[in-house]
Each structure stands twice: as structure tokens, then as C-alpha cells.
N, C-alpha and C positions, 0 to 999 in steps of 0.2 A: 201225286203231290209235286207241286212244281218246287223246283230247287230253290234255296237261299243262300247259297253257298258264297263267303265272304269270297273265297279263292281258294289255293291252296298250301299249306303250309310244309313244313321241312322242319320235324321237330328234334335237338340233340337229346336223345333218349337214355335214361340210365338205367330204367326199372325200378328206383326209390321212389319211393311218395310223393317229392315233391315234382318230377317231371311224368309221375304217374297222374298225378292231378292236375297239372300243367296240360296234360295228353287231352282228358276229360273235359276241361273249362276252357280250350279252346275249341272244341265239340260243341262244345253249349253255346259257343259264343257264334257258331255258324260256319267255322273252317271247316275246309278236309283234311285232315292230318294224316302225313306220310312219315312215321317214325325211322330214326337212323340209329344205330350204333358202329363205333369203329373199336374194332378190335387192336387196342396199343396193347396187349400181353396182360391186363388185367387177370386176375384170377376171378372168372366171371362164369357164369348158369346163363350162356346168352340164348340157349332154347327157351328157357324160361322166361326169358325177357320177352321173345318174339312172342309167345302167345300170352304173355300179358298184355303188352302194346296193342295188340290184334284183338283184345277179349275187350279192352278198353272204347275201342273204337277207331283205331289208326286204319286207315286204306289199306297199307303195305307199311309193310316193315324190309330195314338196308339192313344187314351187317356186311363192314367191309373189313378185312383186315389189312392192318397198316403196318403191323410191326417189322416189317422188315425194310419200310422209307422211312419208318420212324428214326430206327436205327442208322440208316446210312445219311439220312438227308437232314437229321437233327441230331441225336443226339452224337454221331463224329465228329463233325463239325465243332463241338461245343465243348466235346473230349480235345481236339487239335490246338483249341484254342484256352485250354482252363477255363473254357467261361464259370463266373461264381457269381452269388449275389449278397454284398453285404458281407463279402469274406466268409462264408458260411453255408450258402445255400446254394445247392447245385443245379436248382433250376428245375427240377423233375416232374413239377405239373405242366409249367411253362413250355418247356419242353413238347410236347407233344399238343400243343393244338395247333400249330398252324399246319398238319398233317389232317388235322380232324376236321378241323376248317374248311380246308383244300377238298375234300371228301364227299364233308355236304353239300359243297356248293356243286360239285362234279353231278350227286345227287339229284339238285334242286334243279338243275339244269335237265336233266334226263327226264323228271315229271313234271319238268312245267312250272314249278313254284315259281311263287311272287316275291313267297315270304320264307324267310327262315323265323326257327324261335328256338332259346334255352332256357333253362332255368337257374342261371347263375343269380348271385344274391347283386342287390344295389348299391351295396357297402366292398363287394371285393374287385379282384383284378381280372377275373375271366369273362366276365361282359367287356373289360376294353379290351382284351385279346380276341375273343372269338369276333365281336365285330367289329373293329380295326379290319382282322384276316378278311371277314367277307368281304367288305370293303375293297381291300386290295385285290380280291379277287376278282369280284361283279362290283363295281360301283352300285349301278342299280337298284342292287337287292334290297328289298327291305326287310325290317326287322323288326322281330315281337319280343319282346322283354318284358313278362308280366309281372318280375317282382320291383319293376320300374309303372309299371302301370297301376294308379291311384285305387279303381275298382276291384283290381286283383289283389293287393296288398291289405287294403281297407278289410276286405273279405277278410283274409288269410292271413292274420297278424302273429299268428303263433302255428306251432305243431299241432295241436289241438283242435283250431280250425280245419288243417288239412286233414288230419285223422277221419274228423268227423264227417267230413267232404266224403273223404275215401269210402266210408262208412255207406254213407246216403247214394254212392255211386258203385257201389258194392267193387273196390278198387282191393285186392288183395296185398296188406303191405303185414310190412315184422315192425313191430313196436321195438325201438328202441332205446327204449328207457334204460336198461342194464347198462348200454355201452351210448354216453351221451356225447357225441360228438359224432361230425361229419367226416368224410374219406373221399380222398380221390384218388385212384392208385393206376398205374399202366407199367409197364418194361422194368423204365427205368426207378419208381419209386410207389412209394405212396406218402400221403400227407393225410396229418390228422390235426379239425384245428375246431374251435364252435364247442359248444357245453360245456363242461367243468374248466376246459384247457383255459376258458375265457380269463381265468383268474392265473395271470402269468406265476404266481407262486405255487399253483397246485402242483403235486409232484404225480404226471404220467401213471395211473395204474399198470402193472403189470400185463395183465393181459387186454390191455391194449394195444401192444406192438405186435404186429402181423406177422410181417417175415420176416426178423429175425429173435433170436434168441437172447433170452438175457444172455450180458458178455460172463457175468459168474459163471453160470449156467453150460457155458461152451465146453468145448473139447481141453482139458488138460492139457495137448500134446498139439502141439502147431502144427500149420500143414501149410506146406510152401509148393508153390507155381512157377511159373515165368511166361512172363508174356512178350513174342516178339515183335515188335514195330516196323513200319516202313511207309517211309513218309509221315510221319506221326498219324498212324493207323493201326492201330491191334492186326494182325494176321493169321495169330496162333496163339493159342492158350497151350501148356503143359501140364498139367495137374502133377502130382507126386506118385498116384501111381500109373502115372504116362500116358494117362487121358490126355486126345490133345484134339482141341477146336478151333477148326479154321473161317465157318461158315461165319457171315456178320450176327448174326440171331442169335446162334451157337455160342457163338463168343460171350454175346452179354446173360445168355440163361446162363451157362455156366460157369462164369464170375459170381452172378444171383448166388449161384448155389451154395459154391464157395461160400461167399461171405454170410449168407443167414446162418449158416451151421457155426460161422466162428464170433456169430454178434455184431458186427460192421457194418457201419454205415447209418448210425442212427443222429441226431440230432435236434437239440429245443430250443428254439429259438423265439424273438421278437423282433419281426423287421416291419420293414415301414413299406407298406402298398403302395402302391404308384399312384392312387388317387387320396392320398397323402394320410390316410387311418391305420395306425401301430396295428399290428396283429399280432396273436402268439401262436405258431406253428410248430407241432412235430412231426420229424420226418423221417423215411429211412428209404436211406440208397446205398443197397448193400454193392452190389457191380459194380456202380460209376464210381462208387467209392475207392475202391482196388483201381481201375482204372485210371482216373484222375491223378494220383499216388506213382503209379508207375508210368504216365507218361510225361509227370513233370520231372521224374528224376532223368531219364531218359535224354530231356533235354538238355539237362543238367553235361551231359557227354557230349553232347552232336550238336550243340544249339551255337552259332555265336552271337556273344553276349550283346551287340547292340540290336541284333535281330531278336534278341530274344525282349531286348529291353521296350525295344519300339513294338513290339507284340502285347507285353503288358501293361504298356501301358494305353494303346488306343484299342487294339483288336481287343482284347481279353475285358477288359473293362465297356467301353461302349457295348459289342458283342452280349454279354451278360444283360447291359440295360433293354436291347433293343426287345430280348427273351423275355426279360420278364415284365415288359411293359403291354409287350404286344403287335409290337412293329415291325414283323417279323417280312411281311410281304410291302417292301417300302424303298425307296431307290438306297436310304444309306445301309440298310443290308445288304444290298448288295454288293455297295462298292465291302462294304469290312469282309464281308465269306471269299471275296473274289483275290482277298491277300491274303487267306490262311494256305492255301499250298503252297505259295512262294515260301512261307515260315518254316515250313515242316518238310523241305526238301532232305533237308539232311537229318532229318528225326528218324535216325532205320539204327535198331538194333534190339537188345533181349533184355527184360529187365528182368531178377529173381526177386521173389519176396517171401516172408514168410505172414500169416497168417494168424493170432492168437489174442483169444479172447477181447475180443472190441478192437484189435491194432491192425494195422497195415507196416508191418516191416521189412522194408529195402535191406535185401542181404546181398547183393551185388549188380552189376550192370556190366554186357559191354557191345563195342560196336567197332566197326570199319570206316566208320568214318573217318579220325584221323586229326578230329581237332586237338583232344587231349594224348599227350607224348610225355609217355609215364616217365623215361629218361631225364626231359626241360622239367618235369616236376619234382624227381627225386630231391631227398636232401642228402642223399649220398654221394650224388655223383653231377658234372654240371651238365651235361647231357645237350651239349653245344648254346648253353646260355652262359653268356662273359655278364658275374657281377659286378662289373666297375661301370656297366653302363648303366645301372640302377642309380649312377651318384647323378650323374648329367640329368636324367628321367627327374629326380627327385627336385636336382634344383631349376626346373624351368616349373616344373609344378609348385615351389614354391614360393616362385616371382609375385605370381598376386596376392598370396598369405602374406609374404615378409611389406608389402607394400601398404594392406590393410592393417598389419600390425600398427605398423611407423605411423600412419595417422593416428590411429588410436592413442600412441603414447603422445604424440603433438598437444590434441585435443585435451590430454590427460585423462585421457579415458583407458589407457592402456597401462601394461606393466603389473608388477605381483601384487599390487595393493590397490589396483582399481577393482570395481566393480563389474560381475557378469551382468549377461543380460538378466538374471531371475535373481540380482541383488545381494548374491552372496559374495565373501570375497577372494580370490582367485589365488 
């Protein structure tokens, strides 16, 4: 039989239904599919995956494991920088694909693809991440996006249809119906968002949170660490009873660990996707949670304050959008990662905390750096700072105040019986 082979494809592979049927109906539609999976720390059956993909009809099947670029080349980076999104969201899907990205395309390069393809939905943010990434990788490449594709969608308009796909294709999947909502989980997190959560009022079933524990539920009796920094870099974990991890992997499994057993790290939220649709997400990032917690107190000692200020407000902020948009492989990534070591020079020292029931609590810090001088701080003693230079300090800072006043009163806008700006009276 002579071939009809459209080309060859590069599919991101989960083992769920929907890119099991994605595997299937780009078979049917004439590709060769060479399935991939990247191992970010997932708690994953990835034998089972590989002779699923393979029983489907995949050529070859990847697994590549990432998690230790994941950890050094994303998620540090993003720890050095507080990246956050929305004041709340640590970024932990985000997070890991331009590792995964990077991987396929390494991949698609090795067999010859044309084509990559995923199965991210039309409505979310991981189709403009994973192909942005390719993108910046292979210009080139092109891409198959079937829940973007009319034929595939028209098909396949609910669960139901794919079920019954799966069925007729004898694709072995777990009904989901018990537990209705989708996951994406790797190192640093997992996310749960889709089925009941859809109604931002439903309150989260219980067993639905993975790794960790209800915070009720936790240990009674706190359990304290210390983690010590250099360069704004974790290097060493301590546990309590003198466990202590230095390896970069090690470090964040065993923060993981820590925090599921004491309940940390969980959050629900509603934020607003880059292609501009409210979502409601829950999440939990037990590790980055402790982390995040002790490397901003940290800075707190060793940072100075305009370096820390111009950090948060361009690196830390930008940095966070570039994550969770997608833009991770783009010239102004570059320039913002290429000023977090200058920030974090002087980030070296030991943070303690303790640990309990859903908290992260700072019980002390210290370091050699040298900025803070417990003596210039005291209130007991003047520890070589003269208060009388606080009078001269206050009154050149009060030059533009006393100047803005004086018009105000001119105007008649000033004085104890004008009005504030929100109309009451002063």
C-alpha cells in the first residue's frame, strides 16, 4: 500500500482522553505521530503512558526528564525574582513549559517533524505559551491545534463525544465523572480548574486537593527548617531533625514534603487569562510556597532598598507577565533575567521558619552581609547615628509639602475647614 502520509507530527502527550484521542484522529487524518512526554516531577504512570501512545498508534514515543532545568532555569529564576501573578498566583503551570517546549522542539528536530501538535483548549493560556515557545524556538515549525480546528471541535463538542471516540477506537481512558475537573500538575504545583469549579462560588470538595493536606487536619505540633541562601538561591535546607538538602531537585522535593504534611500552599482564586476570559483556579504550591516566604524575608536583611524597589517594580512585575503570558523565549526576557543576579548579589544568608497548619512562619533570619546594624537600629543606644540630623532630613523633605500646603490655603482649598479630596471635612 503506498503511503498517504500528510508528514510527521510531534504530539504533547498526557495519557488523558483528550490527547489520547487527539493521538487517534490525527492517525485518521493521515499523520505519523511520534508522541512526547516530559517528565517536570509529575506524579505520573509514565510506563503506562508509553504503551498506551504505542497501543494507539504513535511511531515512537519521548520521555524526557526536565526536572532538574526546570528547577534551575525556571523556577529560580522566578523564586530570585518573587515573580507572582495577580498578587496571588505563583505561576506553577506557567512555569514549566518553556522547558517542555524547548524539549519538543529538541524532539521534532531529531525526527524530522514538520509539525508539532497539543491538546490545549481554545479558551485558555497554554496554546499562546506552548506556541509563542515554538515559535521562538523554530520559527518554522508549524502547528496543529485541533481544539482550534472547526472539524475537530464540531466533532468533539463535549466529553461524551470523546468517550465515545475512545470507545469506537478502543482507546482505554478512567471516566471521570466522580472527580469533575481537569489538572495539570509538575515539581512545582498542580492546578485544578473546569467542571463544578466553573461556578466560582462552589466551595472545593475535599478530596480534591492532591498534595496536601487539609490545614485542620495537619500535624498539631509545628515543624521548623531553615533555609540558607546565596545569591538569592536556596543551597541548603535543614529540616528539624537535621535533614539537610543541598542538591537543586532535593531542595524543592523536600520543601514539597514539608509543606503537604503541614497543609501549605493551597489557593482559589479568579484571575483573568491573557487572552482576556475570567477563569476560576485552584491551586497548590506547597515548596514554592516556603520558598517564596523565605526569600523575601531574607531580602528584607541583605537587599537595599532602592535595588530592591526597582526589582519590584520592573523585574518582579514584568517577569511574572512575561510567565504567564508566554513570552518566555523573546528578546525582553532576556534583557529582565539578565538583571536578576545583579539584584541577588547580596541575597546570602539563613532564614528559620516554622511550619503549622496551612502557615509559613518567619522565626528569625541572619546574614553577613552588613546592611542592617542592630547597634544604628537600637532604641537603647544611638549606635553612631546623631538625632539632630533627623531635624535638617525632615525639613528639606518638607519644602515641597509646606509649599503645596500654602497654595492650597491661597486657593482656599486649604486649612482645617477645607475640604479633602473624598469630600469630607479635614
Amino acid at each position: 500500500m503506498v503511503s498517504t502520509s500528510k508528514g510527521r507530527v510531534l504530539l504533547a502527550y498526557s495519557g488523558g482522553l483528550d490527547t489520547s484521542c487527539i493521538l487517534a484522529w490525527l492517525i485518521e487524518q493521515g499523520y505519523e505521530v511520534v508522541a512526547f512526554m516530559a517528565d517536570v516531577g509529575q506524579e505520573e504512570d509514565f510506563e503506562a503512558a508509553r504503551k498506551k501512545a504505542l497501543a494507539v498508534g504513535a511511531k515512537k514515543f519521548y520521555l524526557q526528564d526536565l526536572k532538574r532545568e526546570f528547577v534551575t532555569e525556571l523556577i529560580y529564576p522566578a523564586m530570585q525574582a518573587n515573580c507572582i501573578y495577580e498578587n496571588v498566583y505563583l505561576l506553577g503551570t506557567s512555569l514549566a513549559r518553556p522547558v517542555i517546549a524547548r524539549g519538543m522542539i529538541e524532539v521534532a528536530d531529531t525526527e524530522g517533524c514538520d509539525y508539532v501538535s497539543h491538546g490545549c483548549t481554545g479558551k485558555g493560556n497554554d496554546q499562546v505559551r506552548f506556541e509563542l515557545a515554538f515559535y521562538g524556538l523554530r520559527p518554522d515549525i508549524k502547528v496543529i491545534a485541533p481544539w482550534r480546528i472547526p472539524e475537530f471541535y464540531d466533532r468533539f463538542p463535549g466529553r461524551q463525544a470523546l468517550l465515545a471516540y475512545a470507545a469506537e477506537k478502543q482507546i482505554p481512558v478512567q471516566q471521570t465523572a466522580a472527580k469533575p475537573w481537569s489538572t495539570d500538575e509538575n515539581l512545582f504545583h498542580i492546578s485544578y480548574e473546569a467542571g463544578i469549579l466553573e461556578d466560582p462560588n462552589v466551595t472545593p470538595p475535599d478530596d480534591m486537593w492532591k498534595l496536601t493536606v487539609q490545614p485542620e487536619a495537619a500535624p498539631s505540633e509545628p515543624e521548623r527548617l531553615s533555609i540558607e541562601f546565596k545569591a538569592g538561591l536556596p543551597v541548603k535546607v535543614t529540616t528539624e531533625d537535621q535533614k539537610t538538602f543541598t542538591d537543586p531537585v532535593e531542595i524543592f522535593l523536600g520543601l514539597n514534603a514539608l509543606a503537604r504534611k503541614h497543609g501549605v500552599g493551597r489557593i482559589d482564586i479568579v484571575e483573568n487569562r491573557f487572552i482576556g476570559v475570567k477563569s476560576r483556579g485552584c491551586y497548590e504550591s506547597p515548596g514554592a510556597t516556603i520558598l517564596r516566604a523565605a526569600h523575601m524575608d531574607i531580602e528584607g536583611l541583605t537587599l537595599d532598598r532602592n535595588v530592591r524597589a526597582l526589582r519590584d517594580q520592573f523585574i518582579t512585575i514584568e517577569l511574572g507577565r512575561i510567565l504567564y503570558n508566554g513570552t518566555f523565549f523573546s528578546p525582553e526576557r532576556e534583557f529582565i533575567t539578565s538583571a536578576i543576579p545583579a539584584s541577588q548579589r547580596t541575597v546570602n544568608g539563613v532564614v528559620r521558619l516554622k511550619l503549622y497548619r496551612g502557615n509559613v512562619i518567619i522565626e528569625g533570619r541572619h546574614s553577613d552581609e552588613g546592611l542592617y546594624d542592630e547597634a544604628q537600629s537600637s532604641m537603647d543606644e544611638l549606635g553612631g547615628f546623631e538625632p539632630t540630623d533627623t531635624t535638617g532630613f525632615i525639613q528639606i523633605q518638607s519644602i515641597r509639602i509646606k509649599k503645596w500646603a500654602q497654595s492650597n490655603i491661597r486657593k482656599g482649598q486649604g486649612g482645617v475647614q477645607a475640604k479633602d479630596v473624598y469630600g469630607s471635612r479635614t
